[in-house]
N, C-alpha and C positions, 0 to 999 in steps of 0.2 A: 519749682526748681531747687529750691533749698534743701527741701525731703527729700529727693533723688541725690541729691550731693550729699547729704547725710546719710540715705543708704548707701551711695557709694562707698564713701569712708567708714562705716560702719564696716560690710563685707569685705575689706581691704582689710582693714584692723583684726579680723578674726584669720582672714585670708591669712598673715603674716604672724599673727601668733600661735595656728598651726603648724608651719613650716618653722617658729623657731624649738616649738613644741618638739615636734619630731627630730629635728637639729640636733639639740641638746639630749634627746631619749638614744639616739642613736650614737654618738660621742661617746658618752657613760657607758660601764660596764657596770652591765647589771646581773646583778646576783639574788639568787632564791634559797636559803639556808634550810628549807621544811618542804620537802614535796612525799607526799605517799604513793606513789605511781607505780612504785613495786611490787611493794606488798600487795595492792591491787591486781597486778597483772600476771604473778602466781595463781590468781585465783580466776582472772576473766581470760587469760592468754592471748590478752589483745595486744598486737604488734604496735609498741610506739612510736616506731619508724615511720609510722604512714600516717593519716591524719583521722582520730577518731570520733564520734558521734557522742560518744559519750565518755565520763570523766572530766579533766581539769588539763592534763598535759600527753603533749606529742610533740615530736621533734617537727612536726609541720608548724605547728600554733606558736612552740618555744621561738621557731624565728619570723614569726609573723610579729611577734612580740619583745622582741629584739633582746630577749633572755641567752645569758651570755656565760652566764655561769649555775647550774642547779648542786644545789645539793640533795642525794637523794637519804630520806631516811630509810632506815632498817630497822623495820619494826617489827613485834608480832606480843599479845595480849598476855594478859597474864596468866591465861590456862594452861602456858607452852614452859611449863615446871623443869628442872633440873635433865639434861639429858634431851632437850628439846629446840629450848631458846637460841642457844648458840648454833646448833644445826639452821633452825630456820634462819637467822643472819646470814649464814654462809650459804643457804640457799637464793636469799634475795639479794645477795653479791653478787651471785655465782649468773642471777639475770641480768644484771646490769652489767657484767662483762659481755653477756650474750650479745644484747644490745646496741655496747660499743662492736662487739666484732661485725655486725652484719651492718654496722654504720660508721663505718673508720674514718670515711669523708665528712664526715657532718658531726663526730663529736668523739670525746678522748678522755679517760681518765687523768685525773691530774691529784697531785699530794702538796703542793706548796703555792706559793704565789708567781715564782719566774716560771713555773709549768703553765701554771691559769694564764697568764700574759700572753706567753706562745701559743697558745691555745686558741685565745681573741685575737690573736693576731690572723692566724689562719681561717679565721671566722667558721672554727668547732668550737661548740658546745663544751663548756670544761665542766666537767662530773667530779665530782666529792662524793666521800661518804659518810653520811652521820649516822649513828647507832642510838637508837630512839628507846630508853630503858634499859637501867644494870642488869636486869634479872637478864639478860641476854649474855652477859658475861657468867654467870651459874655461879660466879663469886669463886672465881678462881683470875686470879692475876695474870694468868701466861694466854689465858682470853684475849687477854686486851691485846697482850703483843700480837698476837697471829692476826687479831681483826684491824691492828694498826698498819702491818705489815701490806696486810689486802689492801687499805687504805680506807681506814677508818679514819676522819680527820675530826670528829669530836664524838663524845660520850656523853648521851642524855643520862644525867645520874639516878633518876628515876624515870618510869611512867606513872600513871594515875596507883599500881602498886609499890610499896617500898621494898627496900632488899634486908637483907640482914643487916646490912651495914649503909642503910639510909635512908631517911624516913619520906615521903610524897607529900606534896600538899591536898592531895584527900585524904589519904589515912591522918595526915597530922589533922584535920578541919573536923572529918567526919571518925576518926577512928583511934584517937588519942592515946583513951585512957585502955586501952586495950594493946599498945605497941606496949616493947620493951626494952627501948629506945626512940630517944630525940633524937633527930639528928645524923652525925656520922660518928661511926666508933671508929678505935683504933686502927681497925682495919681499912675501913671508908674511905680516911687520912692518907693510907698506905697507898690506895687505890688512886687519889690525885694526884699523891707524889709521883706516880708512874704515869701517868698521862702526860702529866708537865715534864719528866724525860724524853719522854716517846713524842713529843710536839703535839699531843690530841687534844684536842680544847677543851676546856670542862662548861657542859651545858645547864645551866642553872635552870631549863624553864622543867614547869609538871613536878620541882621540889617541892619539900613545905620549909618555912621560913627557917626552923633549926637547921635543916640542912644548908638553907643557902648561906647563912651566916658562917658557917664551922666550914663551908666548901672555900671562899673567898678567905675565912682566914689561912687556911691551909695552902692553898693556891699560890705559884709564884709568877705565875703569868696571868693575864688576863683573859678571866673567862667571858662566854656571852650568855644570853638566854634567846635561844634558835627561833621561838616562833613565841610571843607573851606579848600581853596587851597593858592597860594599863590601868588599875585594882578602882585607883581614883574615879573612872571615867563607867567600869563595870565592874563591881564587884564580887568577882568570881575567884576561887581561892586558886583557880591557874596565873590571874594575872597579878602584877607585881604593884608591891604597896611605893607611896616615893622615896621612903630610906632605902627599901631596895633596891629602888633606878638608880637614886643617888649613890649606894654603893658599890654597883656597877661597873657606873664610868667614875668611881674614885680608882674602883681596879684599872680603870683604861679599859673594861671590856663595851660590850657594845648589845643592846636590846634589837631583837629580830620582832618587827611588829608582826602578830596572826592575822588572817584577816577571816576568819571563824564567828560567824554572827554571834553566836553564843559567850562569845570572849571579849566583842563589841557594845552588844546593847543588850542592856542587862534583863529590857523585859522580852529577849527572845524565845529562853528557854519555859517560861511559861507557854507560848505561841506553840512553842515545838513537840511540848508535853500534849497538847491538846489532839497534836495532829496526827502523832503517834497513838495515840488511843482512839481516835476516831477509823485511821487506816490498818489498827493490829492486825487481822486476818489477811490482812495481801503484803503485811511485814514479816508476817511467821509464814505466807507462801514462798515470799523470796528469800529468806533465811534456810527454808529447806533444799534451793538453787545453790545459793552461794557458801552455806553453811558459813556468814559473817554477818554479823548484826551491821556494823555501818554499810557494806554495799547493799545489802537488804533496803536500809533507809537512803541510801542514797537512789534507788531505780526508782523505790517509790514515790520518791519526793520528786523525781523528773518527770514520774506517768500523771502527778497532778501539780504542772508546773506552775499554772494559775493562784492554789494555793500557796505554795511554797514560795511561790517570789511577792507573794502579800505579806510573808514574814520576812522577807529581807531587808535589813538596815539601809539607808542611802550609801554610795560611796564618801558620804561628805563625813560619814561619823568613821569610819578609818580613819581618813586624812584627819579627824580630831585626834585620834586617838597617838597618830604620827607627831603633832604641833602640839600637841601636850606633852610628850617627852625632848622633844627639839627643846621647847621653853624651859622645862627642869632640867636635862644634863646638859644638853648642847644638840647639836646635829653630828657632834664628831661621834655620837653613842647610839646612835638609832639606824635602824637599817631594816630589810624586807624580809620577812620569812612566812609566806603563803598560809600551810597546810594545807595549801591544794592536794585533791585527790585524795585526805584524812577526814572529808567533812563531809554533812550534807550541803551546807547553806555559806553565801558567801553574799558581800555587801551586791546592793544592784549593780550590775555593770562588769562586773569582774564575774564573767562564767569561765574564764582559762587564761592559759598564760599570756592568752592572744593579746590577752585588756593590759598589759602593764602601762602602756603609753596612757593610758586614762591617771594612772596615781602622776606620772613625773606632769602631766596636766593642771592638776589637782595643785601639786606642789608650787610650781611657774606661777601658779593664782595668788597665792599665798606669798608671793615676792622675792621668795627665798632666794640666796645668792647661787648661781649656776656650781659653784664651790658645793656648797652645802648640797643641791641634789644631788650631784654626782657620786659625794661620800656616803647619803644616804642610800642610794641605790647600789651599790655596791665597794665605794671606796673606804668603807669601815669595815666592812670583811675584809677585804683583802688587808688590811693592814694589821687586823686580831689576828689573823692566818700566818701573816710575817712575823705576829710577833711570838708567837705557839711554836711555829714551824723551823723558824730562822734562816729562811729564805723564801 
C-alpha cells in the first residue's frame, strides 16, 4: 500500500510540474535571435507555412513550440563577392516578405519592441531581421541604411570571412599573419557609428577577439553575440572566452546561446570529420542537387540518422553551457539563439522548434527563479532591442 501511495504521489509530482512547465513556457515570450530557414528555402522552395519533414523550422512546429518571436538570418558564404552579397540579402528579404504575405494571420514583420508586443499579443509570429556577415553590405555604408530600412535589426560584423574593415575569428585563429589588419579600421568604427544611429545592433558572434574588443569600445549601445556558446566549456575560436562574456554584459549586451553540437562538445567535430569522410560520395552526390555544401550534409546526416544522433551531445550539455554563463554575467545576459536550420547536428531532443518547451524544462530543474527564465527566453532581447531601438 505504501508503493502504490508512493507511485501515486510520484505521478502527481511529475503530473503538476508538467503543467507548471508548460504554465510558465507559455507566459514567457520566447524569442530565437539565429534561424537559417531562408537561405535554405531559396534553395529547397519549401513552403514554411505548412508543416515540413525535414529542416528545423515552420510556422506549424514554431507554434507547437510556443516560439513567439524569430529572428531570421540573412546570410549567404563568402563566394557571393562584391556585386553579389547584397543582392542575395535582399533576395532572402524579399522571401521572408513572401511569407508574411501568404501568412498575414499567423505572423508579421516587426522593427522595435512595442511592434513585437502587439504582435504576441495577437498571437503572430514577430519576424526580425538579422544580417549574418559584412561582406553583405560590399562595404559601402548606404548598405546598411537601405537593409535597415527593410528591417535589418542587427549586423553580424563578420562570418567565418573578414571584411576589409574587420577581422573574423577564423582568419584571426587560422589566418593571422596573412591579414592586414586586426581588428576594425577607421572605417569598421565608421560602420558602428551608423548602426548605433540607425538603432541595428551590433552582433559580436563569428568575430575574432581584435574586433570584439575595438567593436564594444566604439559601440554606444549595447551590443549582443546572436547565436555563441561558451570558449571555457568548448573550445572553438566561434565561442567566447569569459572576459568576453564579462565584457558583454559590462556593455549591458546579452549572449544568444548556439545550440550547434560543434560549439557544445568539443569532441564532436572530430565525430563529424569522420563521418564526412566515410559518407564523401553521397555528399558530393547531394552537393551536385543543392549546389550547397551544409544542405548536402544536412540530408545526409538525416538518410543515416542512427549515425548522426550517436554524435549528438545530450540536451543536459546546452543547459551547461546556458548555467555557465547565468553563473558568470547573470541571467539578465544570456538568452536563446538556435542556428537552427544553419547546421547539421543539434543536442538530442531538440530536432525543431517544436522542442523549445524541453530547454524552459531543463531550466525549472535547475531552480531558476520564474524572473530569470522568462528573461532568458526572451526578456533580454527584448530589452537590448529597446535599448538599440528606443522603443
Amino acid at each position: 500500500m505504501k508503493k502504490l501511495f508512493f507511485l501515486l504521489l510520484l505521478v502527481s509530482f511529475f503530473r503538476v510540474n508538467a503543467q507548471d512547465t508548460l504554465l510558465l513556457h507559455q507566459r514567457a515570450i520566447l524569442v530565437d535571435t539565429h534561424n537559417d530557414a531562408l537561405t535554405n528555402q531559396l534553395i529547397t522552395h519549401a513552403d514554411l507555412g505548412k508543416l515540413q519533414t525535414t529542416g528545423n523550422f515552420d510556422l506549424v512546429r514554431a507554434k507547437r513550440g510556443g516560439l513567439d518571436v524569430q529572428v531570421f538570418s540573412i546570410w549567404c558564404g563568402s563566394d557571393y563577392g562584391p556585386g553579389k552579397a547584397y543582392a542575395m540579402a535582399n533576395r532572402e528579404i524579399d522571401s521572408l516578405y513572401a511569407l508574411i504575405a501568404r501568412n498575414p494571420d499567423r505572423m508579421q514583420l516587426v522593427n522595435n519592441a512595442h511592434d513585437l508586443a502587439a504582435a504576441v499579443r495577437k498571437q503572430k509570429l514577430a519576424a526580425l531581421i538579422g544580417v549574418e556577415g559584412g561582406h553583405m553590405i560590399e562595404n559601402r555604408i548606404d548598405y546598411i541604411d537601405s537593409l535597415a530600412k527593410r528591417g535589418m535589426r542587427y549586423l553580424t560584423l563578420t562570418w567565418n570571412n573578414s571584411t576589409p574593415w574587420a577581422t573574423s575569428a577564423y582568419q584571426e585563429r587560422y589566418k593571422a599573419d596573412s591579414l592586414p589588419h586586426l581588428g576594425l579600421t577607421d572605417y569598421g568604427k565608421q560602420i558602428i557609428h551608423r548602426l548605433n544611429d540607425l538603432g541595428v545592433m551590433v552582433d559580436v558572434s563569428h568575430v575574432g577577439e581584435h574586433t570584439f574588443y575595438d567593436a564594444l569600445a566604439v559601440s554606444t549601445k549595447p551590443v549582443i553575440a546572436s547565436h555563441s556558446c561558451a570558449y571555457a566549456l568548448c573550445p572553438h575560436q566561434r565561442n567566447l572566452k569569459d572576459d568576453q562574456l564579462k565584457a558583454i554584459a559590462k556593455n549591458g549586451g546579452v549572449v544568444f546561446v548556439n545550440f550547434y553540437s560543434g560549439f557544445l562538445d568539443s569532441t564532436y567535430n572530430k565525430k563529424q570529420n569522420a563521418f564526412l569522410a566515410i559518407h564523401k560520395a553521397e555528399i558530393d552526390s547531394m552537393f551536385n542537387i543543392y549546389h550547397d555544401g551544409d544542405l548536402a550534409t544536412i540530408a545526409v546526416s538525416q538518410k543515416h540518422k542512427a549515425e548522426s544522433d550517436a554524435m549528438r551531445p545530450p540536451l543536459s550539455l546546452l543547459i551547461k553551457h546556458i548555467d555557465y554563463m547565468v553563473k558568470l554575467i547573470g541571467a539578465d545576459h544570456v538568452g536563446i539563439g538556435s542556428d537552427f536550420d544553419g547546421s547539421e547536428s543539434f543536442p538530442l531532443g531538440l530536432d525543431s522548434v517544436a522542442d523549445y518547451p524541453k530547454v524552459t524544462a531543463e531550466l525549472m530543474k535547475l531552480h531558476y527563479s520564474t524572473r530569470d527564465i522568462q528573461n532568458i527566453l526572451g526578456g533580454n532581447f527584448i530589452r537590448v532591442l529597446r535599448a538599440n531601438v528606443g522603443k
